[in-house]
C-alpha positions in Angstrom: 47.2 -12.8 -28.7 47.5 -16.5 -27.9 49.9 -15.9 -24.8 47.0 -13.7 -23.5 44.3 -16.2 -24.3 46.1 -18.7 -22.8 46.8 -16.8 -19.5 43.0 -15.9 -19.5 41.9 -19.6 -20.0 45.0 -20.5 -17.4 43.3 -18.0 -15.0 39.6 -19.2 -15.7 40.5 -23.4 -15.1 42.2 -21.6 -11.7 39.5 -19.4 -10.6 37.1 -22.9 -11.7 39.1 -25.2 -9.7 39.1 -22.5 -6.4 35.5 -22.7 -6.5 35.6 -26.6 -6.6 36.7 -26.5 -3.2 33.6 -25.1 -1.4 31.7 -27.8 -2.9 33.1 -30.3 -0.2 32.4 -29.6 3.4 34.9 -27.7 6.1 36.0 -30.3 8.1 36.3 -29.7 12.0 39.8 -31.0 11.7 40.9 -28.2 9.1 39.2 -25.2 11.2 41.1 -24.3 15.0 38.1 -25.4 17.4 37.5 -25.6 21.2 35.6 -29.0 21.4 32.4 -29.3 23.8 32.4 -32.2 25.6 29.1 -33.9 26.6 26.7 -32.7 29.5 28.0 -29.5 29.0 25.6 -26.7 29.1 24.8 -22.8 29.5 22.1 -21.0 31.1 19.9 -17.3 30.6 21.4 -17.0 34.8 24.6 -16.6 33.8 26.5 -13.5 33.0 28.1 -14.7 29.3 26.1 -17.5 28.6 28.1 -18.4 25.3 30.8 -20.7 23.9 33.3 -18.3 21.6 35.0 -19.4 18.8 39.0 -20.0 19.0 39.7 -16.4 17.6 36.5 -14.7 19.7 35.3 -13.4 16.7 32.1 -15.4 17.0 29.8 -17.0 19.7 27.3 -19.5 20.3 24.6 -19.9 23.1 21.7 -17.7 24.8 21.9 -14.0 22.9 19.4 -11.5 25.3 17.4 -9.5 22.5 17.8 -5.8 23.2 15.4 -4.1 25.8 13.5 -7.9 26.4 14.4 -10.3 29.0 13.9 -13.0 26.2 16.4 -14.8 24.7 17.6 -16.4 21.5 20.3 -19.7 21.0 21.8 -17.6 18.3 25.5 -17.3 16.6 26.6 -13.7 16.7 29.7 -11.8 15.6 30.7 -11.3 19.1 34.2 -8.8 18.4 31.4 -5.7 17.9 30.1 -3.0 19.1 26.9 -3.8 17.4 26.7 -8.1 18.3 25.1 -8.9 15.0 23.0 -12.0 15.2 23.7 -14.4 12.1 21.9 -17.6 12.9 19.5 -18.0 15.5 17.4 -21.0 16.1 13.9 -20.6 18.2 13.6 -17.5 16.3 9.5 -17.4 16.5 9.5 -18.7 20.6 12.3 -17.0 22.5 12.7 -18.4 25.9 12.5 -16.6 28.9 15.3 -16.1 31.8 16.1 -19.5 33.6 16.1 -21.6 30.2 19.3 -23.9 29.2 20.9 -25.4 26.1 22.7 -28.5 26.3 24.7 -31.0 24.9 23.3 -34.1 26.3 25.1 -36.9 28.1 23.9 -39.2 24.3 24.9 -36.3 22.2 22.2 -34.2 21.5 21.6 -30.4 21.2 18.6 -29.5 23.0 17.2 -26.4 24.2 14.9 -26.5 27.2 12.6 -23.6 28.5 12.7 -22.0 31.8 10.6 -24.6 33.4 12.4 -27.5 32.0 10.3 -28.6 28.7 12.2 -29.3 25.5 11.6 -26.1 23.2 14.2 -26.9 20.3 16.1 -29.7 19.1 19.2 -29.7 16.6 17.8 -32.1 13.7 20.8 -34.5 12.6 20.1 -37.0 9.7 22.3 -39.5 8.3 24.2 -42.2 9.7 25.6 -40.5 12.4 22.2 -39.2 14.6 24.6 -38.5 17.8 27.3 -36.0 18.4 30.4 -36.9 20.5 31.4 -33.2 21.1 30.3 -29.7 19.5 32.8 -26.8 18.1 32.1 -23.3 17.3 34.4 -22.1 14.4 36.1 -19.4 13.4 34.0 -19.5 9.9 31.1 -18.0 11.7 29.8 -22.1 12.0 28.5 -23.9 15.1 28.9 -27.9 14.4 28.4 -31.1 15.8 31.0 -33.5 15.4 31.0 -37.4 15.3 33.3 -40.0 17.1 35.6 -39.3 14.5 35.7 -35.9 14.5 33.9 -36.4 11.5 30.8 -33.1 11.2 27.5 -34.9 11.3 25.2 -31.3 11.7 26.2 -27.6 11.5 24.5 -24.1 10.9 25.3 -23.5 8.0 23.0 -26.5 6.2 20.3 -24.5 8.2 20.8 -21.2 7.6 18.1 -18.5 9.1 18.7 -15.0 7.2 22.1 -14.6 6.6 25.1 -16.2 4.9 28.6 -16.3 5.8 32.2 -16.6 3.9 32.7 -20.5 2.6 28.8 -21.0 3.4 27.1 -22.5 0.5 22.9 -22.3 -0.4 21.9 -25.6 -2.1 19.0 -26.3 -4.9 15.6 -26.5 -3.0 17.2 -24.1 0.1 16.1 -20.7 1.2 16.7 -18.7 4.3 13.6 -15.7 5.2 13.9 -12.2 6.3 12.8 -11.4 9.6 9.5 -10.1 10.5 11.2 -7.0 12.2 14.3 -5.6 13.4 14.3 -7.4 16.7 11.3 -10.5 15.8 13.5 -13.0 14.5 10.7 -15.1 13.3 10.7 -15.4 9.7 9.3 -12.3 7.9 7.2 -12.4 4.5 10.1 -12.5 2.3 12.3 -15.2 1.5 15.3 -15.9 -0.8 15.2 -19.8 -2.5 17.2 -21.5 -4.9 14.9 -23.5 -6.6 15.8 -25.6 -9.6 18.6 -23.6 -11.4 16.7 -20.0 -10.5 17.5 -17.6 -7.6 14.0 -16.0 -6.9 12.8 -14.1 -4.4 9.3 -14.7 -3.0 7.0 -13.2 -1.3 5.5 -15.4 1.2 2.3 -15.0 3.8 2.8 -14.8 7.4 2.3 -17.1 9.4 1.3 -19.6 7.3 4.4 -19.6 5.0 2.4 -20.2 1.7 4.0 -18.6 -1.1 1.9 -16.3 -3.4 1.9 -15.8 -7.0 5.1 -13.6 -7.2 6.4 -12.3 -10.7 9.8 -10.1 -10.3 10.3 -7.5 -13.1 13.6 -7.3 -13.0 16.3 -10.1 -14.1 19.8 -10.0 -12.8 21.5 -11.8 -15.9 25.3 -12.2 -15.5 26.8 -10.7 -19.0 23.9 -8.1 -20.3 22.0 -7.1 -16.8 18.5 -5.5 -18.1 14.9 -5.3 -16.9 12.4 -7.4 -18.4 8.7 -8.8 -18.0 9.0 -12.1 -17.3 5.8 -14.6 -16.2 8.0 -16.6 -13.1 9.5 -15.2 -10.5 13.1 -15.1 -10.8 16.7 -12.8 -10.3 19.1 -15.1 -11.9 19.1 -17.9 -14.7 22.5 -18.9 -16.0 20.8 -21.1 -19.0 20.1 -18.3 -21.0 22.0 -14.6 -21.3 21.6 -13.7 -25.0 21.5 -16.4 -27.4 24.3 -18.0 -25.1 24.0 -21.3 -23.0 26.2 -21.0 -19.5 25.1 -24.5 -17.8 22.6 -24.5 -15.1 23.1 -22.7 -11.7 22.8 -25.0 -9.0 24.4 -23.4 -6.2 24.9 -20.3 -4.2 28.4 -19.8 -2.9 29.7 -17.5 -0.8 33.6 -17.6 -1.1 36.4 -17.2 1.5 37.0 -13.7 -0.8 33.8 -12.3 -0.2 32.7 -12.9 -3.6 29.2 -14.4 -4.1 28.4 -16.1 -7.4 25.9 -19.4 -8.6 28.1 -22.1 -9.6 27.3 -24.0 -13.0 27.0 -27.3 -13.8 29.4 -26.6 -15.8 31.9 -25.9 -13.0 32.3 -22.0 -14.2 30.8 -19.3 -11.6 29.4 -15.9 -12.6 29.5 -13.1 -9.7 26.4 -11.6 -8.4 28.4 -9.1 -6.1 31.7 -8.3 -5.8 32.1 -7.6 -2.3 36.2 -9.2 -3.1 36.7 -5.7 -3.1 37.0 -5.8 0.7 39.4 -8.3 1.7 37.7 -10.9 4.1 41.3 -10.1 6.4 40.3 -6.4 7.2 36.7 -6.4 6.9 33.5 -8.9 8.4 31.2 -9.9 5.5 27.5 -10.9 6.0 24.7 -11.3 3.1 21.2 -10.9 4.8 17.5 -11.6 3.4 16.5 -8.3 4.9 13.3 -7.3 6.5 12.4 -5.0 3.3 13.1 -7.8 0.7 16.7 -6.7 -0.2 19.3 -9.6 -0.7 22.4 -7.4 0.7 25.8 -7.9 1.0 27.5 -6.2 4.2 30.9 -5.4 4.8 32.6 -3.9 8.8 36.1 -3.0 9.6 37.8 -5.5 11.7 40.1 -2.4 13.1 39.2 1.1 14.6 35.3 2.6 14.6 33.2 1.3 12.2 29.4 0.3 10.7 28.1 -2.5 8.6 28.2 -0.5 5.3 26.3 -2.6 1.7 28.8 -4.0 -0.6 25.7 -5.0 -3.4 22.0 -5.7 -3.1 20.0 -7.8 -5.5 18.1 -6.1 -6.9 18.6 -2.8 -6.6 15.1 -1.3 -6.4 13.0 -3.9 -5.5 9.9 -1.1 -5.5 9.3 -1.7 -8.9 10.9 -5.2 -9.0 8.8 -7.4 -7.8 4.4 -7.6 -7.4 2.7 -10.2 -6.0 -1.6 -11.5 -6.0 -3.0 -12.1 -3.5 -1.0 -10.0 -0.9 0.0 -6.6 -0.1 3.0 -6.5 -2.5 6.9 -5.5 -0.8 4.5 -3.0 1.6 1.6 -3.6 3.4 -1.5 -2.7 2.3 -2.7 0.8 2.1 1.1 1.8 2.0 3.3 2.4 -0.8 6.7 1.6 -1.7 9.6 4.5 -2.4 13.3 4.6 -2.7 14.7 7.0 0.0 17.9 9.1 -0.4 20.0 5.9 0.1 18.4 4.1 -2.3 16.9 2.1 0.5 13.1 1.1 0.2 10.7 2.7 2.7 7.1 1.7 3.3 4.7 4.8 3.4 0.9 6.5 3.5 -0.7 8.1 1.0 -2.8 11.6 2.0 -4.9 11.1 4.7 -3.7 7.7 6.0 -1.4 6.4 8.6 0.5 3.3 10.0 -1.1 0.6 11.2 1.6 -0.2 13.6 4.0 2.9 13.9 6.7 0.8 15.3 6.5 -1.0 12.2 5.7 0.8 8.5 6.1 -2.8 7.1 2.4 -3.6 8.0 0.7 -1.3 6.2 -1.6 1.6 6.7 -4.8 2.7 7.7 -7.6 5.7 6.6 -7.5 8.4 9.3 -11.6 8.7 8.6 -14.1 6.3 8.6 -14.2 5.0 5.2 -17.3 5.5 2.4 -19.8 2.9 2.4 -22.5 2.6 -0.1 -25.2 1.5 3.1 -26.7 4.3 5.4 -28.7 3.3 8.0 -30.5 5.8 10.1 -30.8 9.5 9.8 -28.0 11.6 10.1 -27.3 15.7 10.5 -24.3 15.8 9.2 -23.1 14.9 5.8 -19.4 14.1 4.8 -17.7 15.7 1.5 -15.3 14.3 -0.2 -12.3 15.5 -2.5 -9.7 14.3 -4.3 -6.1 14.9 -3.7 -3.3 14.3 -5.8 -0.1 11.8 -5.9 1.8 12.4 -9.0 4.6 9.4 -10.0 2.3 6.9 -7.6 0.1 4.0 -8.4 -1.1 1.1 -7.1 -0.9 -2.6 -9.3 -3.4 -5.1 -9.4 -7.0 -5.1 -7.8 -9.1 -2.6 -10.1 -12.4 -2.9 -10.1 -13.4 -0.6 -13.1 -11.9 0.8 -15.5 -12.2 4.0 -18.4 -10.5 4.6 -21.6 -10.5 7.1 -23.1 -10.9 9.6 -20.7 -9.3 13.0 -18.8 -8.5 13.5 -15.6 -11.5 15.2 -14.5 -14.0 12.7 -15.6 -11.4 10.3 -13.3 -11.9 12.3 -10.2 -15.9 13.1 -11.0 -16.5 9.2 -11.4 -14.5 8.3 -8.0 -15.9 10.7 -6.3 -19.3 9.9 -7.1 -18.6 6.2 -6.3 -19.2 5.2 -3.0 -17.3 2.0 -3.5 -13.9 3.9 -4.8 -11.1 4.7 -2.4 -8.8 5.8 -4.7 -8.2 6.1 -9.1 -5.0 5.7 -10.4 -4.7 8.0 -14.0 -2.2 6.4 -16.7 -2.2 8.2 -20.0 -5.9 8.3 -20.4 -7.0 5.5 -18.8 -8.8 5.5 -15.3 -8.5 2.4 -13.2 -10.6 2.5 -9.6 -9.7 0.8 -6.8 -11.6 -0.6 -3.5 -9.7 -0.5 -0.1 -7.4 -3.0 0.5 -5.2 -1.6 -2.2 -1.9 -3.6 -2.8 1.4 -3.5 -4.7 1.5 0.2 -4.1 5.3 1.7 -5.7 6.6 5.4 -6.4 9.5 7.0 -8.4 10.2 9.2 -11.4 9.8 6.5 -14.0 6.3 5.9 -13.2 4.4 8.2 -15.1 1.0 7.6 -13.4 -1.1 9.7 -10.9 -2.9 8.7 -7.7 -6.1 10.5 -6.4 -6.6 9.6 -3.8 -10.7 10.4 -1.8 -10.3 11.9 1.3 -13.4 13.7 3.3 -13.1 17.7 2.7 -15.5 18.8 5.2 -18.9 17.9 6.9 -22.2 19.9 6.1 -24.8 20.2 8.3 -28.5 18.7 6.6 -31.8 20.4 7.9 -33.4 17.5 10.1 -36.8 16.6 9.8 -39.2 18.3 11.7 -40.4 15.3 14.2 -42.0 18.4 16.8 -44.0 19.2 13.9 -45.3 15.4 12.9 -45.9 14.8 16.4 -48.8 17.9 16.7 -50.3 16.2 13.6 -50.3 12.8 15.0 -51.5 14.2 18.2 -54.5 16.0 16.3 -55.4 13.0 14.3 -55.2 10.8 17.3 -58.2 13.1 19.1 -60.1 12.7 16.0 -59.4 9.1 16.0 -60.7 9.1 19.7 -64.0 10.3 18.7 -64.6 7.9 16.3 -63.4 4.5 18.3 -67.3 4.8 19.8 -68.3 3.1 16.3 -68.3 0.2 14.5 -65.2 -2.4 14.5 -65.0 -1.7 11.0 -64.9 2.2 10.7 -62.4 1.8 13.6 -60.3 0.1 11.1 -60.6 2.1 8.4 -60.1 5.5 10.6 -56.9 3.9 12.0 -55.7 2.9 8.4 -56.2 6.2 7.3 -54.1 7.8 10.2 -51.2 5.6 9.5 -51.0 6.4 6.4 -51.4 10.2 6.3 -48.5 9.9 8.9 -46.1 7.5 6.5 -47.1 9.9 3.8 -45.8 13.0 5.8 -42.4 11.4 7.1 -41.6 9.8 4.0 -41.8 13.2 1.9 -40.0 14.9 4.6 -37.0 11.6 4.6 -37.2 12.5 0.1 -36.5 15.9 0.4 -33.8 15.6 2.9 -32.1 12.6 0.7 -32.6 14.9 -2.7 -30.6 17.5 -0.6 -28.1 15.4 0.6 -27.2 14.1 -2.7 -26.8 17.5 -4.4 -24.4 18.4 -1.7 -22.2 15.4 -2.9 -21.7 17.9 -5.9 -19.6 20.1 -3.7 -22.4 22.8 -3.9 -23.4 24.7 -1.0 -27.4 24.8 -0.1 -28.3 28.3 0.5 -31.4 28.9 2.4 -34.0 31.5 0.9 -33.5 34.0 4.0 -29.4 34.4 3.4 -30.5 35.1 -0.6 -32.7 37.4 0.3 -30.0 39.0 2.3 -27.2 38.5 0.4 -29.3 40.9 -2.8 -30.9 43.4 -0.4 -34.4 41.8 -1.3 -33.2 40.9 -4.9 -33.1 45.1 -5.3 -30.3 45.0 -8.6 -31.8 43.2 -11.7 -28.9 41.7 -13.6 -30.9 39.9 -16.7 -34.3 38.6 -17.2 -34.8 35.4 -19.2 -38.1 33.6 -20.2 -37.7 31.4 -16.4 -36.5 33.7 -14.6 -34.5 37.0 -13.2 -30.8 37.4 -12.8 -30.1 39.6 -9.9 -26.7 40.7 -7.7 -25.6 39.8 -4.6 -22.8 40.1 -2.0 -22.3 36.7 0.1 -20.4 38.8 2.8 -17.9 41.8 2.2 -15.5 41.9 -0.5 -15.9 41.8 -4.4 -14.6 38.2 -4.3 -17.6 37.0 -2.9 -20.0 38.7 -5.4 -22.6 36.4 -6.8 -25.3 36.2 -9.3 -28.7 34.4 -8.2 -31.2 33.2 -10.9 -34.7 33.4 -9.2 -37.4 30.8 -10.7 -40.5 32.4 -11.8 -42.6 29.7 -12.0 -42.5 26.7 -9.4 -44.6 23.6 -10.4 -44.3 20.1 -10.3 -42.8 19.8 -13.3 -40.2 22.4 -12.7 -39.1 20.9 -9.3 -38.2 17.6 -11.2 -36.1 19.9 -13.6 -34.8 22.0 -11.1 -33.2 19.3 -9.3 -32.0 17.2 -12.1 -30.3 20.2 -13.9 -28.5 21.4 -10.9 -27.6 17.7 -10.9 -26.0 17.8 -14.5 -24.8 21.4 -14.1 -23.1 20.9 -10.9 -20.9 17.9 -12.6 -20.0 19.9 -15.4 -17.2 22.5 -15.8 -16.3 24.7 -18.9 -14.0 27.4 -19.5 -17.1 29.0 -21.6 -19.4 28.2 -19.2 -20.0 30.6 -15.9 -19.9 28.1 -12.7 -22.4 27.3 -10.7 -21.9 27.6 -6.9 -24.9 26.2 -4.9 -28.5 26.4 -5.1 -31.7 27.0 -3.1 -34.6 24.8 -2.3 -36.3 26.8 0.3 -40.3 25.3 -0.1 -41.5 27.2 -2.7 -38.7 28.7 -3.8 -36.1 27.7 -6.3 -32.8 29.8 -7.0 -29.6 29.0 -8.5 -26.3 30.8 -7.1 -23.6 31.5 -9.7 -19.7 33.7 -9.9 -20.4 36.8 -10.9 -18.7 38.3 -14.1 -16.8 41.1 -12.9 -16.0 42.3 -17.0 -19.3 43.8 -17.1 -23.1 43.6 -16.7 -23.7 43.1 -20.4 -23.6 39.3 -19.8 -26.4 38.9 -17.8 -28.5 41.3 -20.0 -28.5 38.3 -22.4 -29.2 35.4 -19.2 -30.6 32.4 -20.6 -33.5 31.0 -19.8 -32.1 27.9 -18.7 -29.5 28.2 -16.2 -26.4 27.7 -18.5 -25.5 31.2 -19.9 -21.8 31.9 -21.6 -19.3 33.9 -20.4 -18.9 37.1 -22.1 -15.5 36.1 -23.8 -16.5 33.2 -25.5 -16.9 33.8 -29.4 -19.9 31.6 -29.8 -21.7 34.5 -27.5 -23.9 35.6 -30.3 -25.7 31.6 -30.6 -27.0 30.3 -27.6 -27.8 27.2 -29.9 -24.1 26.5 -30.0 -23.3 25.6 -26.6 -23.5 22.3 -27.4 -21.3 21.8 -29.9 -18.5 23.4 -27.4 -19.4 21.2 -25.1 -19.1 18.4 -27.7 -16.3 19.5 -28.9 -12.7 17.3 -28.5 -10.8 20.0 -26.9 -13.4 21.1 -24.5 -12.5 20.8 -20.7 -16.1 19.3 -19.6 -15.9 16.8 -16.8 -19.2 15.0 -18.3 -21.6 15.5 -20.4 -24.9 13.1 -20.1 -26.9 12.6 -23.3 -29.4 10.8 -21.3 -30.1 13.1 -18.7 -33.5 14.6 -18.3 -32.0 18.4 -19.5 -34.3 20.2 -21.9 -31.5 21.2 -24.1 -34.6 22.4 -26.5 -35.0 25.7 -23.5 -32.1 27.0 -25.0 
């Protein structure tokens, strides 16, 4: 036991004192280099505008971005098929062809467009502000060297979106994704050691303000878990259990292909253990990807080959990481999924699509025009909506109201009847509605939460207002009128008064009626005229049940015993029963019931009233016993015999109601 501790402490001071090493810079004099002398340059009109490293495995100078005649000063991995870019600087202004860079006659690296102006300069600080010649390495590292070969400015103290074997990310240092495969600007994640914490962030673009980021899930060294934390963060060496590790003040990526945060303390902890593939066979690369993935890449030096991931922090980053303001790890609109590779892809939901195809990073957009809560104007048509379902998908942050304890069916009804809800996400009883832009949009088999999403479901033509009609009146009141302007100034006045307002009074009605209409077609009830009832019963000829407000009678919408229907004729239309008319097919049409027979549509034809319900094909005994309101039971239902006891079903806790509204101007006393 004590030989092996004592190998195992042997192999920890070891392992300690490798790391050590990277703390202190490569010098130019330890790594084979072909010096650049000054004045020497390279230009976009050459045919291999680059300067290679000793081995040719990498390259520095003017990289052409695929399918653009644009180009980057870049280092790339220059041995492969696939010339992977792993530093670039002008990354948000490529120049076009005819641009230079050059190591000036008084030893600076500038980069100058295709018409001569300065676009980039290499920023060296310290004593040394001049180079005396420029190397690129075989570490992957272009540098500028001082008149004692001394390094005095290199890529890797400015990395872009990538690290590199023996590269090193220091305490207040970050590199950024890209914006897209082939926009090497930064993108809207980034990757920053800040004071002993790895975190990723999610930042806006183009400003580069960070938003209020919280990551779900900590990568802790010994006991890797998920937890709810407050600060954004994916590593923290101070605390793993009740044990204190030293802080983590650097990121290292070692010449093994390990990569690990090195303590105060001088210990490392791995993050990945890419080791696995020796650095002699295989090219390592960790990238800041596009989708917000910190992933370590490995390629065969020998024989056909692809970058394939050695680790990736974290590991679904879908559920990872929110962030508010912003669109979350998608864009808005979108949601975030794990693919088949475990990969995050951005997507729609039902009946939406990308805003930019070539790029599902920037969110979607409704393929309808939106509900809004102002009409202006008349129109013919009308716009139903449903809702459709996404199971395992929700959407964090940004509610606007909220419900609890409710069903899913009073979810859907209360969306649907909001013109201000886009979509309702239902958790477990609880209904949370949201207003477009939604954000922060994730799915997967541990989220237990449905989406319903409001999408139109057809468009209904509205009877327009008869303006032929009002114009003969206005016509016939105008010749009146005209008789009359002989007279006094005053009865003038008066007559003229009295026309205006006859006319208002007859549009207006006209406008109610239509809007009364339109809203009991929100209900998803279809608005039968009296002529296709008439029809549709052969002149209401079968009697089904009479009731103390009116007659039951049969009908056939068109052939076929599925489309068999039973109308409810009013008796008696007054005033009165208008208002009722209109306000019970209002409740009925919200409410559903296994005990209760559904109600189709309706008829509000001028004087006539008629309410269009399924037909119960186990029997005519049911309608025998109609109500006289227009609820009647179905004939299964064992509180048949009390018509008095409807509401308490409806009341009851297992009942399947969508709503029931105590207030609502029902005279529950008809039954």
């Amino acid at each position: 036991m004590a030989s092996s501790a004592s190998v195992s402490s042997l192999f920890f001071r070891l392992s300690s004192l490798s790391w050590l090493f990277l703390l202190f810079p490569y010098s130019s004099l330890s790594q084979p280099s072909n010096n650049i002398t000054l004045g020497s340059s390279l230009s976009t009109l050459q045919a291999n505008p680059s300067w290679p490293s000793p081995s040719g495995e990498f390259a520095f100078g003017l990289y052409r971005l695929p399918n653009q005649n644009l180009f980057l000063l870049a280092v790339w991995l220059d041995k492969i098929p696939e010339r992977t870019v792993v530093w670039s600087a002008n990354g948000d202004s490529p120049v076009q062809r005819g641009s230079r860079v050059e190591l000036t006659s008084n030893g600076q690296l500038v980069l100058y467009g295709n018409l001569g102006a300065q676009t980039w300069k290499a920023n060296v600080t310290g004593p040394v502000a001049f180079a005396a010649s420029a190397a690129m390495l075989d570490t992957g590292e272009f540098v500028l060297k001082g008149s004692n070969s001394s390094r005095i400015w290199g890529t890797f103290d400015n990395p872009t979106d990538t690290l590199l074997p023996t590269q090193k990310l220091a305490q207040n240092s970050s590199i950024f994704s890209r914006r897209a495969e082939d926009d090497y600007s930064d993108g809207k994640f980034q990757l920053f050691l800040q004071l002993d914490n790895l975190a990723i962030y999610i930042v806006n673009v183009p400003t580069g303000a960070i938003y209020n980021t919280s990551i779900g899930v900590a990568y802790n060294v010994l006991i890797p878990g998920v937890y709810t934390i407050s600060s954004p963060f994916l590593y923290n060496g101070d605390t793993v259990a009740s044990r204190s590790l030293g802080r983590g003040y650097q990121l290292v990526f070692d010449e093994k292909g390990y990569i690990g945060m090195l303590q105060r303390n001088g210990s490392l902890f791995n993050l990945t253990w890419g080791g696995i593939f020796p650095t002699r066979e295989f090219y390592h690369r960790a990238t800041m990807d596009i989708d917000g993935v910190f992933r370590q890449y490995v390629y065969r030096k020998t024989g056909r080959s692809s970058w394939m991931v050695a680790g990736a922090i974290p590991s679904d980053i879908c559920t990872a990481i929110i962030s508010y303001p912003g669109s979350g790890v998608c864009g808005f609109n979108s949601y975030c999924k794990l693919d088949a590779n475990q990969k995050p892809r951005c997507e729609c939901p039902i009946g939406y699509s990308y805003s930019k195809p070539n790029n599902t990073l920037e969110g979607c957009k409704p393929d309808f025009t939106p509900e809004t809560c102002n009409s202006v104007g008349f129109s013919n048509e009308q716009v139903v909506y449903e809702m459709k379902e996404m199971p395992n998908t929700t959407w964090i942050v940004s509610d606007f109201e909220q419900y609890s304890p409710v069903d899913e069916v009073f979810c859907k009804s209360s969306c649907l009847k909001d013109c201000m809800c886009a979509i309702a996400i239902f958790d477990n009883g609880t209904c949370l509605k949201k207003r477009l832009p939604i954000s922060n949009g994730r799915a997967g088999p541990s989220i237990k939460a449905k989406t319903l999403v409001k999408v139109p479901q057809r468009t209904v033509s509205l009877p327009s207002p008869d303006f032929c009609e009002g114009k003969k009146d206005k016509e016939k009141l105008v010749h009146v009128g005209s008789a009359l302007l002989g007279g006094s100034g005053f009865l003038n006045f008066f007559f003229v008064a009295a026309i205006c307002l006859t006319i208002y009074y007859s549009y207006h009605k006209k406008l109610l009626r239509i809007h009364d209409e339109s809203s009991l077609l929100r209900l998803n009830l279809r608005s039968f005229t009296f002529k296709q009832l008439e029809e549709a019963t052969h002149g209401f000829k079968e009697e089904l049940g009479r009731g103390g407000f009116g007659t039951v009678f049969k009908g056939v919408l068109t052939s076929g015993s599925s489309n068999i229907i039973a109308v409810k004729r009013l008796d008696r239309v007054v005033q009165e029963t208008e208002r009722e008319f209109k306000t019970e097919v209002s409740v009925i049409g919200q409410t559903h019931h296994k005990n209760l027979v559904r109600l189709l549509g309706f008829c509000d034809d001028g004087a006539h009233r008629l309410l269009v319900y399924e037909f119960m094909s186990n029997g005519s005994q049911i309608h025998d016993n109609i109500l006289p309101s227009t609820y009647y039971l179905k004939k299964t239902t064992k509180y048949y015999s009390s018509v008095v006891q409807i509401w308490e079903i409806l009341k009851h806790p297992e009942s399947s109601a969508s709503q029931i509204e105590d207030g609502a101007d029902l005279r529950w006393s008809r039954f």
